[in-house]
C-alpha positions as CSV (number, residue, x, y, z in Angstrom):
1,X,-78.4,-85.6,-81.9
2,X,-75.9,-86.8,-84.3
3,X,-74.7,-90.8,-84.4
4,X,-71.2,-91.8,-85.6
5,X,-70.4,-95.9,-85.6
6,X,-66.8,-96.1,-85.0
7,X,-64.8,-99.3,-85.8
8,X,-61.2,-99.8,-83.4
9,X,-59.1,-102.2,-82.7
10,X,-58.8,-101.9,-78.8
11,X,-55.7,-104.0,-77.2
12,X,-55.0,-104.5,-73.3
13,X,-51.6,-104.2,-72.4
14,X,-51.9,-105.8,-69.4
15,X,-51.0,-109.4,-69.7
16,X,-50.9,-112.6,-67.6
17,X,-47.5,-112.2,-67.1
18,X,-47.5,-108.9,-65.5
19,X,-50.9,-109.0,-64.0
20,X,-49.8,-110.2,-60.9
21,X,-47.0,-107.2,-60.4
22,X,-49.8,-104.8,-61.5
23,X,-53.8,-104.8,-59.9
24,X,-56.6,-105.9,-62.5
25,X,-59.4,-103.1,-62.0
26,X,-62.1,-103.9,-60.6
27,X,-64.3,-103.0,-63.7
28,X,-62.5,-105.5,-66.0
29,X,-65.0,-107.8,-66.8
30,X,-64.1,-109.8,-69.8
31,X,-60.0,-111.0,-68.1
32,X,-57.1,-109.9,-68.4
33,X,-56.2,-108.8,-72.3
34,X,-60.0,-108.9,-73.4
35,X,-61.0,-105.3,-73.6
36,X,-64.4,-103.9,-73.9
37,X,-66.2,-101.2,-73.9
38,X,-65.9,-101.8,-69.9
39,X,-62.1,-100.4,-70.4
40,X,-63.1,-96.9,-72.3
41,X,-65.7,-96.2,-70.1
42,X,-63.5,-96.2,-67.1
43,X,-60.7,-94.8,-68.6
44,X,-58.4,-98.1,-68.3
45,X,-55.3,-97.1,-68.2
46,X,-53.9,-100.1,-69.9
47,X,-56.3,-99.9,-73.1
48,X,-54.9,-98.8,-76.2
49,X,-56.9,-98.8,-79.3
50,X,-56.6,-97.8,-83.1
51,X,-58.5,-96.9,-86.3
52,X,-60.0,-99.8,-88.4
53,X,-59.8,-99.2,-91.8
54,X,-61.5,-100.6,-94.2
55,X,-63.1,-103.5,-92.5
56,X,-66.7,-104.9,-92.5
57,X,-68.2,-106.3,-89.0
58,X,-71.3,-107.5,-87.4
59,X,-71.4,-107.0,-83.5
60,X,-73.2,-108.5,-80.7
61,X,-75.6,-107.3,-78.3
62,X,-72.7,-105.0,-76.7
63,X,-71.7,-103.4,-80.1
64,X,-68.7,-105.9,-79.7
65,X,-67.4,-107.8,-82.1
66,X,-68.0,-111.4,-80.8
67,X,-65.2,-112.9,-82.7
68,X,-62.7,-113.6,-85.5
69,X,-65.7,-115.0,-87.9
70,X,-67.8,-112.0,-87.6
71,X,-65.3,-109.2,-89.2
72,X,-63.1,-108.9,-92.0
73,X,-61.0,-106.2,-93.2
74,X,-58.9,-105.4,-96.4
75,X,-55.2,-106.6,-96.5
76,X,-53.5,-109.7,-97.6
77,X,-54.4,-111.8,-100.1
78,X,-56.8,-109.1,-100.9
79,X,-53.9,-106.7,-102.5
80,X,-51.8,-108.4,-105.5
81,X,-48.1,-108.6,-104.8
82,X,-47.7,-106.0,-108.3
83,X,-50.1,-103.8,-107.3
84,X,-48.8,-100.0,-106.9
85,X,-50.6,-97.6,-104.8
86,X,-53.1,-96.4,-107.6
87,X,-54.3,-99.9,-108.3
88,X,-54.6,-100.2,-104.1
89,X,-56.3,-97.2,-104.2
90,X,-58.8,-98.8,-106.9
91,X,-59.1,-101.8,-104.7
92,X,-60.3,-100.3,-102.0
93,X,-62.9,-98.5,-103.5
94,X,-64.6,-102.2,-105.2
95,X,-64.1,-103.2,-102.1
96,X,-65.6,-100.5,-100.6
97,X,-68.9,-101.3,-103.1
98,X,-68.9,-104.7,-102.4
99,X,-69.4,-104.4,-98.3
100,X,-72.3,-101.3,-98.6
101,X,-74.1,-104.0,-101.5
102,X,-73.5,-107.4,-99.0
103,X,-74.8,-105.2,-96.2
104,X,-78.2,-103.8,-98.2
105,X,-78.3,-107.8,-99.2
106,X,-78.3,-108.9,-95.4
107,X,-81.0,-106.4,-95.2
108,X,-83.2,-108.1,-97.8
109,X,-82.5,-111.9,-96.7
110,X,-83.5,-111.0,-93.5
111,X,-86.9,-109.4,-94.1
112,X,-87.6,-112.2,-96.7
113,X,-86.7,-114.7,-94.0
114,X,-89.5,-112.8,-91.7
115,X,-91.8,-112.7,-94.5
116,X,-91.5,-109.2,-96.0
117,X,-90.4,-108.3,-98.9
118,X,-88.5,-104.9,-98.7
């Protein structure tokens, strides 16, 4: 069996506006515009979702995202206002080291915080 972590951006289209004009389904657990993995199970016709690029998260029991603290992705203040698309390029990549060596760190806090040294 092969395993592939995906990170997306999922977005509900249906709103509070238009929810009364259109049925919630019954499967749609989290509310109106809170989608889950509830919506791509059931094939919601109002979930829409994209690719996550370059973003570093930690998820909840539900492989969810729990909230705007736990996840952080490249963009912003991150890129300088000169930078050209080489030096992006370049930017992504230390940023690219820097999230593999803070995850390999959580890894080590944590077993020192249980008492075992890695």
């Amino acid at each position: 069996m092969t395993i592939k972590h995906l990170l997306l951006e999922l977005y509900c289209s249906q709103t509070w506006s238009n929810a009364r004009a259109v049925a919630t389904p019954s499967f749609c657990k989290n509310g109106v515009g809170d989608p889950g993995y509830h919506c791509l199970d059931n094939h919601c016709k109002h979930i829409g979702f994209t690719y996550a690029p370059h973003e570093i998260a930690y998820t909840g029991a539900h492989g969810e995202v729990p909230d705007s603290d736990a996840w952080i992705g490249f963009g912003g203040e991150m890129i300088p206002a000169d930078a050209n698309e080489t030096r992006i390029l370049e930017l992504k990549k230390i940023w690219e080291e820097v999230c593999r060596k803070k995850i390999h760190e959580a890894y080590e806090e944590y077993l020192k915080l249980l008492g075992n040294q890695p």
